[in-house]
C-alpha positions, -999 to +999 in steps of 0.1 A: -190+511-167-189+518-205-185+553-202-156+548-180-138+527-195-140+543-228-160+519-252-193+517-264-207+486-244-194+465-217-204+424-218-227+417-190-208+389-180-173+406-177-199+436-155-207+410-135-175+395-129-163+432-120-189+438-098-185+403-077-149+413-079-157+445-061-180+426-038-213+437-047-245+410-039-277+414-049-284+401-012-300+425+013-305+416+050-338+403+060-356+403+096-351+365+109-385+366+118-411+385+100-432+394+131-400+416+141-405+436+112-429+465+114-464+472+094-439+495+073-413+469+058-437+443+055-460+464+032-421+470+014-414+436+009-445+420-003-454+454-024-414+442-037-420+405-038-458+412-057-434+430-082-410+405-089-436+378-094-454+402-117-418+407-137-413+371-141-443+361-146-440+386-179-410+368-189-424+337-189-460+341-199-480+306-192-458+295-168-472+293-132-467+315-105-455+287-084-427+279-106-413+307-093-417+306-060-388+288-033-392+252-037-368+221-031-346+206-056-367+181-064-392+203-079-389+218-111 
């Protein structure tokens, strides 16, 4: 985006604001039901999700996997 716009860096929030404006998500669409899915994207997404973890869990060294995981609002 820097390169087209002609300067040397872009401020991530004014990238995100273009890409939103654009209507880019960093959503993808999932099976409703996991047992739809075959052998093949399963393997994808807990091979992705094993990843993830993995990548926070370097961010935040100490912290437990849990925390990251999809809990209510009244955990934290």
């Amino acid at each position: 985006m820097a390169a087209e716009l002609g300067v040397v860096s872009v401020y991530p929030q004014r990238a995100w604001e273009a890409l939103r404006a654009i209507g880019w998500s960093f959503q993808a669409p999932r099976p409703r039901n996991p047992a739809v899915a075959g052998p093949e994207a399963l393997t994808h997404f807990q091979k992705k999700l094993a990843a993830t973890l993995a990548e926070e869990e370097a961010r935040h060294p100490g912290r437990s996997v849990a925390h990251f995981s999809r809990t209510g609002t009244a955990s934290g």
